[in-house]
C-alpha positions as a LaTeX table, in Angstrom:
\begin{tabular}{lrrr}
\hline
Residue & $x$ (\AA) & $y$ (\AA) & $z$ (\AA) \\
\hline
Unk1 & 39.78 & $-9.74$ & 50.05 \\
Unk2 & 37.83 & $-11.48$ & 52.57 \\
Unk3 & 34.48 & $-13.48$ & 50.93 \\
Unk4 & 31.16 & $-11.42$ & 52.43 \\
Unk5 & 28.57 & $-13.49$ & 54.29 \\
Unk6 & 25.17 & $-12.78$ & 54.35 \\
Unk7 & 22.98 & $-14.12$ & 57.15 \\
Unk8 & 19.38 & $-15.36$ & 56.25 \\
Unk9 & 16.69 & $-17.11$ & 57.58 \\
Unk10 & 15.28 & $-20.18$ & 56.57 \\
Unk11 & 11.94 & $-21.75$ & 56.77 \\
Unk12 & 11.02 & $-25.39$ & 56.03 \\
Unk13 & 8.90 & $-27.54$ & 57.94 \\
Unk14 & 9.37 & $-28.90$ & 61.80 \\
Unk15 & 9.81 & $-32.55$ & 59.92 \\
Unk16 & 12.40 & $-31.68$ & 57.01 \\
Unk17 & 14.46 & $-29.57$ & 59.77 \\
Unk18 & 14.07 & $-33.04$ & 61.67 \\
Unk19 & 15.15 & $-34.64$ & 59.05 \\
Unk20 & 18.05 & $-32.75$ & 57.75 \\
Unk21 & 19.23 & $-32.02$ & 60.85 \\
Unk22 & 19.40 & $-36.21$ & 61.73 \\
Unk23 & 21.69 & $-36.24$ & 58.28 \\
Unk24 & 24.16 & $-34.14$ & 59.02 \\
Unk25 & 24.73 & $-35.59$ & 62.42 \\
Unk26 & 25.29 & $-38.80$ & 61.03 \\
Unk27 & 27.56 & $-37.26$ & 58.07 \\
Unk28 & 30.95 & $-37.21$ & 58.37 \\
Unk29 & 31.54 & $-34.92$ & 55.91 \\
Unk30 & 29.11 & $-32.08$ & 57.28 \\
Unk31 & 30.18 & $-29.73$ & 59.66 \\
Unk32 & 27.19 & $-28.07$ & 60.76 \\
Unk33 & 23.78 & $-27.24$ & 59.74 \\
Unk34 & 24.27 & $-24.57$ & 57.63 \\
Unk35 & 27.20 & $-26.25$ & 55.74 \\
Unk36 & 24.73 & $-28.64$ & 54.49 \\
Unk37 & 22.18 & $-25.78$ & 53.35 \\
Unk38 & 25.03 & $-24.02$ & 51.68 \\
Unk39 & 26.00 & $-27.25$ & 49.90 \\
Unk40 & 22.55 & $-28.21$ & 49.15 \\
Unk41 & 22.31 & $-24.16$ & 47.14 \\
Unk42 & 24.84 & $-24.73$ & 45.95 \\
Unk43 & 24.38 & $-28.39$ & 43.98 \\
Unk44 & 20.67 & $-26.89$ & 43.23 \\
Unk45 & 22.30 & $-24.11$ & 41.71 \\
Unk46 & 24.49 & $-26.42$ & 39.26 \\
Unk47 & 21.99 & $-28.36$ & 38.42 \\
Unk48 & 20.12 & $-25.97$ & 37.50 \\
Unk49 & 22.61 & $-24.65$ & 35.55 \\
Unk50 & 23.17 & $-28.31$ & 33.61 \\
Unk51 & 19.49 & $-28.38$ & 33.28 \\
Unk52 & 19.43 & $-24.91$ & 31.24 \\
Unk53 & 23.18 & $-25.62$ & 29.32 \\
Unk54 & 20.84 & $-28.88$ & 28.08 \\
Unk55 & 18.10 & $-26.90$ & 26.76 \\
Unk56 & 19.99 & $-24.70$ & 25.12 \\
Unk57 & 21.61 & $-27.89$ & 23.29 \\
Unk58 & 18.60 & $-29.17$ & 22.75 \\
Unk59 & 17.20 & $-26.16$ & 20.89 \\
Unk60 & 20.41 & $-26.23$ & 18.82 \\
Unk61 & 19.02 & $-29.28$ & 17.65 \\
Unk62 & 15.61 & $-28.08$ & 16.45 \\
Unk63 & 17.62 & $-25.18$ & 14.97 \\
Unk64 & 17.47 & $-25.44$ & 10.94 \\
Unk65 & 20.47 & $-22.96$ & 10.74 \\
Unk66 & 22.78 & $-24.63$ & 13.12 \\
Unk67 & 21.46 & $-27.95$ & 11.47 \\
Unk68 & 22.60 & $-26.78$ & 7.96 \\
Unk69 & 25.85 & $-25.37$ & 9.24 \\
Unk70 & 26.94 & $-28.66$ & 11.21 \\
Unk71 & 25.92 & $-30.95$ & 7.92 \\
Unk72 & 28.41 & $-28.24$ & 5.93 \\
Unk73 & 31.50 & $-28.59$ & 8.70 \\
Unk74 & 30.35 & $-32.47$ & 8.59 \\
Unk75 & 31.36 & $-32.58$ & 4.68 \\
Unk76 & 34.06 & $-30.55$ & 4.28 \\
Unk77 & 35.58 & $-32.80$ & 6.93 \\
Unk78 & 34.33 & $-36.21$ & 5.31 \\
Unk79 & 37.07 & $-36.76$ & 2.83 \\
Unk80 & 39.79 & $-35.81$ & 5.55 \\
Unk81 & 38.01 & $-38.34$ & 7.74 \\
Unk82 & 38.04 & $-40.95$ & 5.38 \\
Unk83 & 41.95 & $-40.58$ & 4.94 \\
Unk84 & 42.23 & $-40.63$ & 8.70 \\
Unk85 & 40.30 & $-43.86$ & 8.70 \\
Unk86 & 42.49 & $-45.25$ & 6.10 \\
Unk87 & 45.45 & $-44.63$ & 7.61 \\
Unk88 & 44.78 & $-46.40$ & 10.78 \\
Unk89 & 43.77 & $-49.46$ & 9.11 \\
Unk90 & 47.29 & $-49.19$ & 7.27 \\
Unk91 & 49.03 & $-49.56$ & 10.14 \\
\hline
\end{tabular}
């Protein structure tokens, strides 16, 4: 199945449509106006989406629960780690 445009219509400014417009003439990479806007949603769009994956790790960190949980996986694993450690320096 085909992918569905949608036209829209953007407003900016008479100097950032200058602007742009003088960038992707000199890229080689852009094809056209409107490529660049669609690239430019879309790498907002993951950065936005890095931004809120990086809050949500950073509340995990203020998080007593997860806090308690990690320190239990952390010493079950310690003695196995150890061993690991040991062996490599066997070697």
């Amino acid at each position: 199945m085909p992918l569905r445009k949608k036209t829209v219509q953007l407003r900016m400014s008479a100097a950032l449509y200058t602007e742009a417009r003088h960038a992707v003439d000199e890229a080689d990479d852009l094809t056209s106006f409107n490529d660049f806007a669609v690239r430019a949603i879309k790498e907002k769009m993951r950065r936005m989406e890095e931004a809120r994956i990086d809050a949500a790790f950073a509340r995990m960190g203020q998080n007593e629960k997860y806090l308690k949980a990690t320190a239990k996986v952390f010493d079950d694993f310690a003695s196995n780690d150890w061993d690991t450690l040991n062996m490599d320096r066997e070697k």
